[in-house]
N, CA, C and O atoms as CSV, one atom per row, in Angstrom:
chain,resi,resn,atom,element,x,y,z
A,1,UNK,N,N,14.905,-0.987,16.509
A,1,UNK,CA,C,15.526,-2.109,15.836
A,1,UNK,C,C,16.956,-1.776,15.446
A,1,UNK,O,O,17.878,-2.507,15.806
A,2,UNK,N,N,17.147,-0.740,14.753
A,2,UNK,CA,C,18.820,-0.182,14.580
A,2,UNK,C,C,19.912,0.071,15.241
A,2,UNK,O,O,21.118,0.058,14.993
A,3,UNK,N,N,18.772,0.469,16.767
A,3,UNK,CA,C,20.123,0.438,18.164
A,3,UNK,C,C,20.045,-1.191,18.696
A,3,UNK,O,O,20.714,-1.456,19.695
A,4,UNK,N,N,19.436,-2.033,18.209
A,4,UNK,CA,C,19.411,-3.370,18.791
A,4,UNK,C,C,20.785,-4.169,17.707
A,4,UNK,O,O,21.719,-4.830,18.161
A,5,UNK,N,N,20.598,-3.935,16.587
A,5,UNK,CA,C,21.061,-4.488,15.313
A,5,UNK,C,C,22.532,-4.061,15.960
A,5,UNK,O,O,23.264,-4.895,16.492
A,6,UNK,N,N,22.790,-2.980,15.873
A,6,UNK,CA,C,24.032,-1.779,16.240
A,6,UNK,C,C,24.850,-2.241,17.159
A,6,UNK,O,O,26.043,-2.541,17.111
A,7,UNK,N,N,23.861,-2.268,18.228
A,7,UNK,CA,C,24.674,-2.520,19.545
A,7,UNK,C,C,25.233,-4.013,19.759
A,7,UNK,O,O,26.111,-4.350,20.553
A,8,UNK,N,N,24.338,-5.038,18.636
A,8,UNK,CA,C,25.084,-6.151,18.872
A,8,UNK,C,C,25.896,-6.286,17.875
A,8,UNK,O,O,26.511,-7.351,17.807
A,9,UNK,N,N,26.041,-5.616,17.202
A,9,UNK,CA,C,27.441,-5.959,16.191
A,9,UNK,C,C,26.582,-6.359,14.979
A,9,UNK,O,O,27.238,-7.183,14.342
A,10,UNK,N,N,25.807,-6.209,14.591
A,10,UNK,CA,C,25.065,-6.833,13.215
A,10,UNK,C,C,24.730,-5.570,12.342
A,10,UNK,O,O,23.977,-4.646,12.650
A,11,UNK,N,N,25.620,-5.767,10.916
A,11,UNK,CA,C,25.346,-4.943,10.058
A,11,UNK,C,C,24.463,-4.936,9.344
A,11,UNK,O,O,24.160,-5.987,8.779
A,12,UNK,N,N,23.634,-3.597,9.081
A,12,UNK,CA,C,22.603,-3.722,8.648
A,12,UNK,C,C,22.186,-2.707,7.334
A,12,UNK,O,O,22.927,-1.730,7.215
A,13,UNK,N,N,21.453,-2.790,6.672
A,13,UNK,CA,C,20.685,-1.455,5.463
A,13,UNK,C,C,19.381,-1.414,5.941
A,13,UNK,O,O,18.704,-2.194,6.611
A,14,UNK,N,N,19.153,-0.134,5.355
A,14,UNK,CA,C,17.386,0.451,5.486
A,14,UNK,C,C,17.366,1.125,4.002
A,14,UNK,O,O,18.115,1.971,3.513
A,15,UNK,N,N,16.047,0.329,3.376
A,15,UNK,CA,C,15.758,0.897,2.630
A,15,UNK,C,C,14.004,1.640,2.625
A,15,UNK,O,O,13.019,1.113,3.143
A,16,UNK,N,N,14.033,2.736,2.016
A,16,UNK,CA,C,12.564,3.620,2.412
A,16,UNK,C,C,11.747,2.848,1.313
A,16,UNK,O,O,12.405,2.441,0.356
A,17,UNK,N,N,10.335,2.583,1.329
A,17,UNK,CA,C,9.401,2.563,0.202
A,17,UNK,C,C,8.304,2.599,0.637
A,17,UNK,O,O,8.099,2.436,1.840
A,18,UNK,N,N,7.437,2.798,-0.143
A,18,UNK,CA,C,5.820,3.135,0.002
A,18,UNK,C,C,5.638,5.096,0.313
A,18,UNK,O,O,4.789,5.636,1.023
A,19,UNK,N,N,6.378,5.547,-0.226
A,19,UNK,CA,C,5.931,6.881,0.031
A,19,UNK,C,C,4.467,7.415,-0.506
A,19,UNK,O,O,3.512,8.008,-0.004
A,20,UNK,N,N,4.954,6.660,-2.347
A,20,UNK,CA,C,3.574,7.040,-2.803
A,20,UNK,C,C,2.923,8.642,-3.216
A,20,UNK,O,O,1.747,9.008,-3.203
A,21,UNK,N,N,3.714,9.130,-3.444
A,21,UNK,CA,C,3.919,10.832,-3.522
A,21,UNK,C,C,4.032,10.729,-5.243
A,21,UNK,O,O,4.753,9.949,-5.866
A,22,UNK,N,N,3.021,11.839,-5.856
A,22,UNK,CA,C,3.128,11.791,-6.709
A,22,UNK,C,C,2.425,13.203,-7.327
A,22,UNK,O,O,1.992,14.110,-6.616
A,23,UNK,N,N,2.407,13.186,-8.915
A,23,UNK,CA,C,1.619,14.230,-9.374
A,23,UNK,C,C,0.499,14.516,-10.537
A,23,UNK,O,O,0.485,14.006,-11.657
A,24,UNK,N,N,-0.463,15.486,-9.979
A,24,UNK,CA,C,-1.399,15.358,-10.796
A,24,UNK,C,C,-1.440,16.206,-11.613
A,24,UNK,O,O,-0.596,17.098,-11.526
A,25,UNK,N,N,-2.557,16.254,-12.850
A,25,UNK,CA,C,-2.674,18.216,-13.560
A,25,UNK,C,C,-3.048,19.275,-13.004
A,25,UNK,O,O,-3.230,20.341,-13.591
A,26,UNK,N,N,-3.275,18.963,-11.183
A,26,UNK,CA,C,-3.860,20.161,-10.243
A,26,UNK,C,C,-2.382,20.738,-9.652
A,26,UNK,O,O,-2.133,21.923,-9.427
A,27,UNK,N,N,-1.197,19.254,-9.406
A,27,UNK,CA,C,0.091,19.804,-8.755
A,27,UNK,C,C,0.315,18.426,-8.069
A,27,UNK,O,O,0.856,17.415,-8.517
A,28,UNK,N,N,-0.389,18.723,-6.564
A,28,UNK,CA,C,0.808,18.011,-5.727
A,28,UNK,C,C,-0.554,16.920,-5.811
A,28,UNK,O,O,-1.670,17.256,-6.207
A,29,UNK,N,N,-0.249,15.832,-5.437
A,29,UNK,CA,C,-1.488,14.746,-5.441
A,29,UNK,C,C,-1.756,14.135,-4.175
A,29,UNK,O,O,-2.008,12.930,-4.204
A,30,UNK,N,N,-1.754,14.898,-2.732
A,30,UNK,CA,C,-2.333,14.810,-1.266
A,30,UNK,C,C,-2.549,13.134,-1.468
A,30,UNK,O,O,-1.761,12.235,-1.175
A,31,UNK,N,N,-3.983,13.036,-2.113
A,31,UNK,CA,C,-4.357,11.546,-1.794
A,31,UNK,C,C,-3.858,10.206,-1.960
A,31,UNK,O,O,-4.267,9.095,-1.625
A,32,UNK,N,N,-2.737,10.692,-2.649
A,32,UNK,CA,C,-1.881,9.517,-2.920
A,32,UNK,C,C,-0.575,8.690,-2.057
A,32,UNK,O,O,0.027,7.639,-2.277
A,33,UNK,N,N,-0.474,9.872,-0.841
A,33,UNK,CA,C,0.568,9.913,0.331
A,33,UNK,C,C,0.018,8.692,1.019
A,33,UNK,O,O,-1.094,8.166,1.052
A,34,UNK,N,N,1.358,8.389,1.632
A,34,UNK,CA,C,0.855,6.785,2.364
A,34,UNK,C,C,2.453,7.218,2.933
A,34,UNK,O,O,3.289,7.929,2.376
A,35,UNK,N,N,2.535,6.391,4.457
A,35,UNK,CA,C,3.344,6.476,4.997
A,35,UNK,C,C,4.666,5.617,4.725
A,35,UNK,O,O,4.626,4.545,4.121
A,36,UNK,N,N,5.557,6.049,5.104
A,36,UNK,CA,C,6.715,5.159,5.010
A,36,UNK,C,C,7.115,3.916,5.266
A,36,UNK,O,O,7.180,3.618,6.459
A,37,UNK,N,N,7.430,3.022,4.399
A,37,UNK,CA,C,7.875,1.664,4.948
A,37,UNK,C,C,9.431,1.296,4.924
A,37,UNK,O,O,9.965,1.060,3.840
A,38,UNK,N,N,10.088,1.251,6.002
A,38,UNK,CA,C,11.254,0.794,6.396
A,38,UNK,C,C,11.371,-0.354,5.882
A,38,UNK,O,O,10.364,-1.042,5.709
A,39,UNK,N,N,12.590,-0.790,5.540
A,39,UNK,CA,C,12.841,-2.416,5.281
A,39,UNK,C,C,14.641,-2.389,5.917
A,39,UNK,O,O,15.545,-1.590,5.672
A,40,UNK,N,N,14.623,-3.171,6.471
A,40,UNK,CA,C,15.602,-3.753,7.247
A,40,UNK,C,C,16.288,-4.892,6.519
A,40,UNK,O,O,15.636,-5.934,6.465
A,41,UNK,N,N,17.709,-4.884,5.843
A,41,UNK,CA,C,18.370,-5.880,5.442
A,41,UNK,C,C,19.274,-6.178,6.354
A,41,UNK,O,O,19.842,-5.284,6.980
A,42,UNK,N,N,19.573,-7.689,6.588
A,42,UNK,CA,C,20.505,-8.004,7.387
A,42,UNK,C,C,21.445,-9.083,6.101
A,42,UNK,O,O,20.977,-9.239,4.973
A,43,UNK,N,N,22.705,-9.692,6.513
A,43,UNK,CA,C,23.364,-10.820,5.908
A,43,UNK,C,C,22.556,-11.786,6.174
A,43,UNK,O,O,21.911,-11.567,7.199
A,44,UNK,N,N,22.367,-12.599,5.755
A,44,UNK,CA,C,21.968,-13.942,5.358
A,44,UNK,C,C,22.574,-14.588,6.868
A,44,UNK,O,O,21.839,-14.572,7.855
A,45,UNK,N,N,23.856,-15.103,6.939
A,45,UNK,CA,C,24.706,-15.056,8.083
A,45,UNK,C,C,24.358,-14.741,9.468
A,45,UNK,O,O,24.679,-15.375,10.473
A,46,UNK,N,N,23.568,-13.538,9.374
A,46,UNK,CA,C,23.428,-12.997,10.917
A,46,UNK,C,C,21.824,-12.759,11.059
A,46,UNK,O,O,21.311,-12.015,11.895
A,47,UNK,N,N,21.145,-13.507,10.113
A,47,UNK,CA,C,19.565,-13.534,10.326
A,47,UNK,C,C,19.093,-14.034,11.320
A,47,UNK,O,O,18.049,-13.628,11.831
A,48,UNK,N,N,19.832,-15.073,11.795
A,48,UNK,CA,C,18.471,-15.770,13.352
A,48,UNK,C,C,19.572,-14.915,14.415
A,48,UNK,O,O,19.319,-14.926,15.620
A,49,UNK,N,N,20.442,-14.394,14.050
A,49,UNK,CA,C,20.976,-13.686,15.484
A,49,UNK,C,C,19.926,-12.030,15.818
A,49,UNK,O,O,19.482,-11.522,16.848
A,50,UNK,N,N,19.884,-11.630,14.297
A,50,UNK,CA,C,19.090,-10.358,14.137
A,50,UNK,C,C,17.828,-10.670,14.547
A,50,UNK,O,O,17.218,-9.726,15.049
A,51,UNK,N,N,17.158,-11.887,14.473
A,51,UNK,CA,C,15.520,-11.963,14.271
A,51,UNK,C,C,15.202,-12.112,15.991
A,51,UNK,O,O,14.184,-11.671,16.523
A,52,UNK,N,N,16.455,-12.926,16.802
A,52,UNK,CA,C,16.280,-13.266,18.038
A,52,UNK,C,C,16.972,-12.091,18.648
A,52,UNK,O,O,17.460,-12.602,19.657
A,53,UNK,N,N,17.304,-10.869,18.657
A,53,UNK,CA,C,17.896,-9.669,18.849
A,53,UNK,C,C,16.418,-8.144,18.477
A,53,UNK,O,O,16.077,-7.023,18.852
A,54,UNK,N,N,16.238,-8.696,17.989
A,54,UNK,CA,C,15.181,-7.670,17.343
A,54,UNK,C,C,13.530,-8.465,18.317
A,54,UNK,O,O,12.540,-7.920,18.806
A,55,UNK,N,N,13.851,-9.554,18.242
A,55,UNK,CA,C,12.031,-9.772,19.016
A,55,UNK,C,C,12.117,-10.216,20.612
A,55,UNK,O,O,11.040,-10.388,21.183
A,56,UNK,N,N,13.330,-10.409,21.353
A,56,UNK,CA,C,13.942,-10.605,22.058
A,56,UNK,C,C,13.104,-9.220,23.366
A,56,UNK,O,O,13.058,-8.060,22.958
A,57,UNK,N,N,12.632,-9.485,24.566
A,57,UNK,CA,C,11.843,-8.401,25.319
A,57,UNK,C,C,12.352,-7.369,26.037
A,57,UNK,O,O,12.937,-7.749,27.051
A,58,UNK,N,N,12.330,-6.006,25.838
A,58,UNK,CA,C,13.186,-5.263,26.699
A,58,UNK,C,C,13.902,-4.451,25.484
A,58,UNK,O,O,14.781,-3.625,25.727
């Protein structure tokens, strides 16, 4: 999605969440890990160019 965004000229942010990492009275808290969720901001402006750029085949 970032070399699609990129290459057409559309500026973009990524923000990380859902890590979910945390701690217990043992230390590290394993069961609480959950994978990463990307979030993709685009302008307001360049949303149906990004949305038809990003789902677009190939």
């Amino acid at each position: 999605m970032r070399r699609r965004l990129a290459g057409n000229g559309i500026d973009y942010k990524v923000k990380i969440a859902g890590t979910g990492a945390g701690t217990g009275r043992q230390g590290y808290d394993i069961g609480r890990l959950r994978k990463p969720e990307f979030i993709i901001y685009v302008h307001k402006k360049d949303f149906e160019k990004a949305s038809y750029v990003i789902n677009r085949p190939g």
